[in-house]
N, C-alpha and C positions, 0 to 999 in steps of 0.2 A: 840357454834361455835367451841370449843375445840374440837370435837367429828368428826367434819370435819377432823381434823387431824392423828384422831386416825389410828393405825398402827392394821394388822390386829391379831397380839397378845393382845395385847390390848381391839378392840372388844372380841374375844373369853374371857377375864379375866368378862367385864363387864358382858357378856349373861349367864357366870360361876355364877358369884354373885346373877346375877336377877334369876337363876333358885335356889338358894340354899334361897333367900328370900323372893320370891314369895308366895312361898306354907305357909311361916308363918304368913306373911301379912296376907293370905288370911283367914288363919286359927285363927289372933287375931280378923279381923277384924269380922268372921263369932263368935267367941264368946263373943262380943262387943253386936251383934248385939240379941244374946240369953239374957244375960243378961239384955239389953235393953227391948228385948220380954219379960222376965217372972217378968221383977218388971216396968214394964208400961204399956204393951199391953194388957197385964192378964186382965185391968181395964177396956179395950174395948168391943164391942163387938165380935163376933167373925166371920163376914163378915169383920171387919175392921183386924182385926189381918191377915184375911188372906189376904187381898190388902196389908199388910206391909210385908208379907211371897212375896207375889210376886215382888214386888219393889225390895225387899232384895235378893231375889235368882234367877229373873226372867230379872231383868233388871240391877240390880247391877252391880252382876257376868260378865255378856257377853261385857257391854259397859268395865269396868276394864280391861277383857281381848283383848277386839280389841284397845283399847289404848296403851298398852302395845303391842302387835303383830304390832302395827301400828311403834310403836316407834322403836320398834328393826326392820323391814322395813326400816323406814328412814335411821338407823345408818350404817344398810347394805348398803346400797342405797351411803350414805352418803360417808362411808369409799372405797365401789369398785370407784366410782370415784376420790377420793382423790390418792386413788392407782392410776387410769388412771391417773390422770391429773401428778402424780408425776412421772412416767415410761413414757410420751410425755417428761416432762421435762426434765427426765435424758436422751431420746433419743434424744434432740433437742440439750441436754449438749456434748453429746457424739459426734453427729456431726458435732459440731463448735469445737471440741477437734481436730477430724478429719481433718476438712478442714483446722486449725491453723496447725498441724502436717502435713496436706500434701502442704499448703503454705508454711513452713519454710523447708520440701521436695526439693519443686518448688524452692525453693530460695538460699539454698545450693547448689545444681543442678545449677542453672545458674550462679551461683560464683562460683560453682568448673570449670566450666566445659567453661567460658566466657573466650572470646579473647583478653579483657584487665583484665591487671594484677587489681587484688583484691588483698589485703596485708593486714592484723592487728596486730596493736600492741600495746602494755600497753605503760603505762605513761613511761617507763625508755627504750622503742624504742627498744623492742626485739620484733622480729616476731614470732605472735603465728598463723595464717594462711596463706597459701601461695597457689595458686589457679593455674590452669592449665595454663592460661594467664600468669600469671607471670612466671612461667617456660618455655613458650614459647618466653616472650620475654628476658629474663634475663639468662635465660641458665640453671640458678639451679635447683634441685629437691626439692621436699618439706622437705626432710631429713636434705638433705644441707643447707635449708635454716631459719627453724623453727627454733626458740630456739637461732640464732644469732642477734646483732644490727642489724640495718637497715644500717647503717655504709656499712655494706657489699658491697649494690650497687649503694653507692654516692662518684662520682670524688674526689679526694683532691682537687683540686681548686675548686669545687662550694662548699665545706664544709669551709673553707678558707675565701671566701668571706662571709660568713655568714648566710648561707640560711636557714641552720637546724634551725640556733637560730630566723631566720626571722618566720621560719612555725611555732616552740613552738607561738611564742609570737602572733599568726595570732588563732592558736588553742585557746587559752587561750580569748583574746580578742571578736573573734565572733561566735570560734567553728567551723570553715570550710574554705576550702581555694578552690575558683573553678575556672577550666581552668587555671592553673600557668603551664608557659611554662620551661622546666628545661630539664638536661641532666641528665641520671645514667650510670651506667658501667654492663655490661655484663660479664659472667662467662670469656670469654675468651678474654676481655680485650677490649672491644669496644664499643664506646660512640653512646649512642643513645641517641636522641629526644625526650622525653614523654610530655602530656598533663596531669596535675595532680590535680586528685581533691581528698581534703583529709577534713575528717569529725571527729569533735569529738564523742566518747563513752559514754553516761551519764548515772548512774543508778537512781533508782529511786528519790534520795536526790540529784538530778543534778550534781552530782559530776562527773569529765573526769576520767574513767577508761582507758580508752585507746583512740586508734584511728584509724579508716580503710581509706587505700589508693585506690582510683582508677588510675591505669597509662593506656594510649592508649599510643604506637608507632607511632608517627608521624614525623618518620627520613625520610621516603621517600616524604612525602608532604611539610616538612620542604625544603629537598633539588630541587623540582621541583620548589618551590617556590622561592628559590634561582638561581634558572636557570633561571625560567622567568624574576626574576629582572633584572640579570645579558642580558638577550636577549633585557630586554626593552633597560637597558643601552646604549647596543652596538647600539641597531636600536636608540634609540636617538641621537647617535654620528653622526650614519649614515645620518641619517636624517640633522642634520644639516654639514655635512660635503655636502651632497646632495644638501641641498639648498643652502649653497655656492658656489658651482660646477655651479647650475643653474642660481644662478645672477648674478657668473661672465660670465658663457653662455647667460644669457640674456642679457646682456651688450654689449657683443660682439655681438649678433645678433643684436640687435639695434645698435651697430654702422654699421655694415655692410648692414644693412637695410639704414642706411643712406649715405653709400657709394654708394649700389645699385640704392636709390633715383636719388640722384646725378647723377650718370653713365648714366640713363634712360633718366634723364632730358638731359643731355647731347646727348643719341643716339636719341631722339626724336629732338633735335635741330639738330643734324644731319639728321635724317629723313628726316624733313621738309626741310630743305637745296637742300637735294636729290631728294625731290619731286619735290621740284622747280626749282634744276639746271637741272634736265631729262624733266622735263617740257617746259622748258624753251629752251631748247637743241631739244628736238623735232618740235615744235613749228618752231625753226628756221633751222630746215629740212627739214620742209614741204612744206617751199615753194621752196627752190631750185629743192626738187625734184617734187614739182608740176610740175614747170616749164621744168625740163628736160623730165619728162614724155609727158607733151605736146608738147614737141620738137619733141622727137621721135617719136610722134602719127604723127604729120606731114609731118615726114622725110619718116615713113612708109606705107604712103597715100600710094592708086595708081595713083593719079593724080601727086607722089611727084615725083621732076628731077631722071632720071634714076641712077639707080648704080647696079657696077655690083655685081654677086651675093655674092661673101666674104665679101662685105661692107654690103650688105643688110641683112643677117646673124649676121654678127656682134653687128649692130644696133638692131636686137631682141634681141641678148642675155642682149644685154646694157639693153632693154626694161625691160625683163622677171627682172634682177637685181636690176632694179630701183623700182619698182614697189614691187619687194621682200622687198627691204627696205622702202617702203612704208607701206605696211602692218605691217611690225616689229615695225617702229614710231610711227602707227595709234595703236598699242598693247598695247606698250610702255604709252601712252599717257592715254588709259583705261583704265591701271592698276594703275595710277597717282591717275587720281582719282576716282578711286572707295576707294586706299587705303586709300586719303584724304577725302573722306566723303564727296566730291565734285560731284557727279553721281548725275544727274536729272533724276526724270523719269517723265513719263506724261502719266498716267495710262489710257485707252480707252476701249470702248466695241470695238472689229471685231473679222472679220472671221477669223481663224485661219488657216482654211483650204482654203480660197483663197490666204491667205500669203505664205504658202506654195508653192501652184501652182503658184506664181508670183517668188518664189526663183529657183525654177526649175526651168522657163522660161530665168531668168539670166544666170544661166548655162547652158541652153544650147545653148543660143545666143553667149556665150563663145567657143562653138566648143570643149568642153571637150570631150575624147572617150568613158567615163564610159556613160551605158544610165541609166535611173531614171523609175522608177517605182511609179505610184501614188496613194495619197490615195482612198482607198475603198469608204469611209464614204464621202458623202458630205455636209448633215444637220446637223453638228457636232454644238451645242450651241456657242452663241458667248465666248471668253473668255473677262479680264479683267484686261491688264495690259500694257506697254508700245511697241507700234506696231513698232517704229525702236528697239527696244533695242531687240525682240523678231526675229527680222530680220536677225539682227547681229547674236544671236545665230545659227539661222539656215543656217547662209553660214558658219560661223566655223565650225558645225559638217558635213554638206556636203563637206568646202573643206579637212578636218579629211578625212573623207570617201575616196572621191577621191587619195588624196595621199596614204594613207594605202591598197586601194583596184589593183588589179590587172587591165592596162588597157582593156578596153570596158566589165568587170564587172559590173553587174547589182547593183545600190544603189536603194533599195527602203526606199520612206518615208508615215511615217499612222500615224493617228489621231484616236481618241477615247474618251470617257468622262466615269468618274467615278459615274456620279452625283454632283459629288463638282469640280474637276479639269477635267482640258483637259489634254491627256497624247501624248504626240507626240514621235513617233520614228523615229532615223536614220539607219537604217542600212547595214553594206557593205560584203562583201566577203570575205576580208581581210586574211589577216594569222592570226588574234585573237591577245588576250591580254597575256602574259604570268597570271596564278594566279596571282600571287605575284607581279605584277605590276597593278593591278584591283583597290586595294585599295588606290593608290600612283597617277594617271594618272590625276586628277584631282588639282594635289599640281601646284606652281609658279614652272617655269622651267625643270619643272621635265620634261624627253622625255624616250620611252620606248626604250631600249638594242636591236637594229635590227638584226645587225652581218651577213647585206645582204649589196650591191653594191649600195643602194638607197642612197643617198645624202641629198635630199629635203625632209625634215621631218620635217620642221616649227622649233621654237624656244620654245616651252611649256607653250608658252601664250595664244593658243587658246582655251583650254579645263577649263585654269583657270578662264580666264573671262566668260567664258558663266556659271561655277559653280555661281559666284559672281553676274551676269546678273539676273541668274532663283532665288535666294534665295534672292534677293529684290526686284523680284515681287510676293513672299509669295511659291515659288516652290520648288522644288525639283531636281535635277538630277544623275543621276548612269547610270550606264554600266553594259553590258551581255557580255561575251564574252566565246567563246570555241576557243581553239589553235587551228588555221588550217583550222579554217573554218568561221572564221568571226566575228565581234560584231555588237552587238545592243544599239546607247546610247537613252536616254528618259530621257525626265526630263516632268514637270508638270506645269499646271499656274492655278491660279483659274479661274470658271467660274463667268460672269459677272451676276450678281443681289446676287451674293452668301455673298459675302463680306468678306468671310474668308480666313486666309493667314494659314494656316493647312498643315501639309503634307497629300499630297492624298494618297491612298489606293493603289498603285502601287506595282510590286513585291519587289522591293528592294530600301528600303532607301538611300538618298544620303552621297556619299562617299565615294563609288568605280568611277573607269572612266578609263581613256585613256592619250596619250603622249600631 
């Protein structure tokens, strides 16, 4: 196996030898073999001498020499492999040479050239490398700073306090110190932040030769971090400054909630007071001026005692005034209670459109001058809701019309159905609704800004009740109107078998109206 190793000097020494003793070998062994022949074979015959002449020179000879050629074969064989295997080995040596020489390359390279400082130093704290990092954050040059303590860029008070002696005795005990938050000094005098991790140096017999430093800058994350504490702080203050602010404002809203209770309770006991003393107050109105209206109806028969004509005049107007204040009473009185919750209704199927033509006929058994135009439609479905309370609506909006319209002005009134609601309109000639009084005409009291010679324009109770009338029998009502040329009111009621109180499909929602 030694032969496997042979070098190739080596071989050539060995093939040196076997050619210089070959030939004598061969040469004792060939007179070995005479000698043997002339004092043994002599005795044979001489077919047998020559079978030992062939053996001896025939078959000897050739196997001795391909033994030999064989052998030095192998060692060649032997040794160029041994050469291979050994130039794989130095080139597999040579490239983990390489790659260790170009990893520790790589790794100077990212030390020199890293954005935190890298620093080393021997056991007695002189710096023997100083990296690009550290001159970026410390100020010095590598000149500057090699070859000096480390001393160089620690504060007098964090040295003071004891830190140096804290890191030896931290070095020594576990050999590394990681993440220690500390402060050093800069070339030109200014304390910065770092993150420090520091490593012992060991050679092979474990012993600390020295030490490398890792520093990162961490002044700027230090001081935001101080900002936001400082932020939390203040909004913590705030916060409870805040919610004291809020529970002594809740405090006061709840007492003033309970003032408002109070107050309410109290306008509600005034309300009710007012419902009943107007109630009440009407009530006993009504019959005085029952009676004086029947006075006058008598007094103005034609069968009643003659008078002459300034009495008989007179007596109208008394009429026309009494009767004024009858209808204000009878307003008065619906407005009682509707707002009291006291309003009955007595919901019915009829015709809507004969109700209609029976409120026309009232007026014009009245002798008004405006004439009336009727509806189109006469199959109109029954509706289904209270047949006086729909009555009442419709002499408010007919005497609306009347008053607002020019006299002997045409009022027409129509009917129609959506499928679910019947939709009835009034409408007159009138001088229209100002815009801006459209959406108001419909409120308690409210009367619209005439700024013409008319007098008699009702008191603003006739358009409220009839809102309040249609919208608790499930309807709707609103107003059209153009300045100068007239309005249109409608409002809606369900039809009967439908059973729903929905607003109908009409053009405009209630809410707008009239005086």
């Amino acid at each position: 196996m030694t032969w496997l190793f042979l070098t190739s000097k080596d071989l050539r020494a060995r093939l040196v030898w076997l050619r210089n003793v070959l030939p004598f070998a061969l040469f004792a062994l060939v007179l070995a073999y005479q000698f043997f022949s002339s004092s043994v074979l002599n005795t044979f015959s001489r077919e047998l001498h020559l079978l030992f002449d062939l053996i001896a020179y025939g078959i000897i000879g050739p196997v001795v020499t391909w033994f030999t050629l064989s052998w030095v074969i192998t060692k060649v064989t032997e040794g160029e492999r041994a050469r291979a295997e050994k130039a794989q080995a130095e080139r597999e040596q040579r490239r983990a040479v390489e790659a260790a020489q170009e990893q520790e390359r790589l790794l100077a390279a990212v030390c020199a050239n890293s954005a935190d400082a890298i620093v080393t130093m021997d056991n007695t704290g002189i710096i023997r490398t100083w990296n690009r990092g550290a001159e970026m954050i410390f100020g010095y040059r590598a000149d500057e700073a090699i070859g000096k303590h480390f001393r160089l860029i620690v504060p007098a008070d964090v040295e003071q306090r004891g830190e140096l002696a804290w890191l030896d005795q931290q070095m020594r005990e576990q050999n590394f110190v990681r993440n220690f938050q500390t402060e050093r000094l800069t070339k030109d005098g200014r304390r910065v932040v770092i993150d420090l991790t520091r490593t012992a140096l060991l050679n092979e017999q474990t012993e600390i030769i020295g030490t490398s430093a890792i520093a990162r800058d961490i002044t700027e994350r230090v001081r935001a971090a101080q900002a936001i504490q400082q932020l939390n702080l203040e909004l913590e203050t705030k916060v409870v400054e805040r919610t004291r602010q809020l529970a002594a404002a809740t405090e006061e809203l709840r007492r003033r909630n309970a003032e408002l209770e109070k107050a309410n309770r109290e306008l509600q006991k005034l309300d009710e007071l007012k419902s009943e003393f107007v109630s009440m107050v009407s009530h006993e109105l009504r019959a005085p001026l029952t009676n004086i209206n029947g006075s006058l109806e008598l007094l103005l028969q034609d069968d009643a005692p003659a008078h002459d004509r300034n009495h008989r005049e007179m007596l109208q107007i008394v009429q026309e005034q009494t009767m004024r204040l009858t209808r204000l009473v009878q307003g008065i009185l619906n407005v009682s209670r509707i707002e009291a919750g006291k309003l009955v209704l007595q919901p019915q199927a009829f015709n809507i459109v004969a109700l209609i033509e029976k409120v026309i006929g009232v007026w014009d058994s009245r002798g008004v001058a405006n004439r009336f135009e009727h509806p189109a439609i006469l199959n109109l479905p029954s509706v289904w809701a209270d047949r006086d309370r729909t009555e009442e609506i419709l002499f408010n909006l007919i005497d609306n019309a009347i008053k607002y319209s020019p006299e002997g002005a045409m009022i027409r009134l129509d009917a129609q159905s959506d499928g679910r609601f019947a939709i009835v309109s009034v409408s007159d000639r009138g001088i229209g609704i100002p815009p801006n009084e459209v959406d108001k005409i419909f409120e308690k009291f409210h009367r619209v800004d005439r700024r013409d010679a008319a007098e008699n324009y009702g008191h603003g109770l006739g358009l409220y009740i009839c809102r309040r009338l249609v919208q608790a029998q499930g309807g709707k009502i609103w107003a059209e109107s153009v300045l100068g040329e007239g309005s249109t009111f409608r409002f809606s009621l369900p039809l009967a078998g439908r059973g729903e109180l929905e607003p109908s499909n009409a053009k405009r929602p209630s809410g707008g109206g009239r005086r």
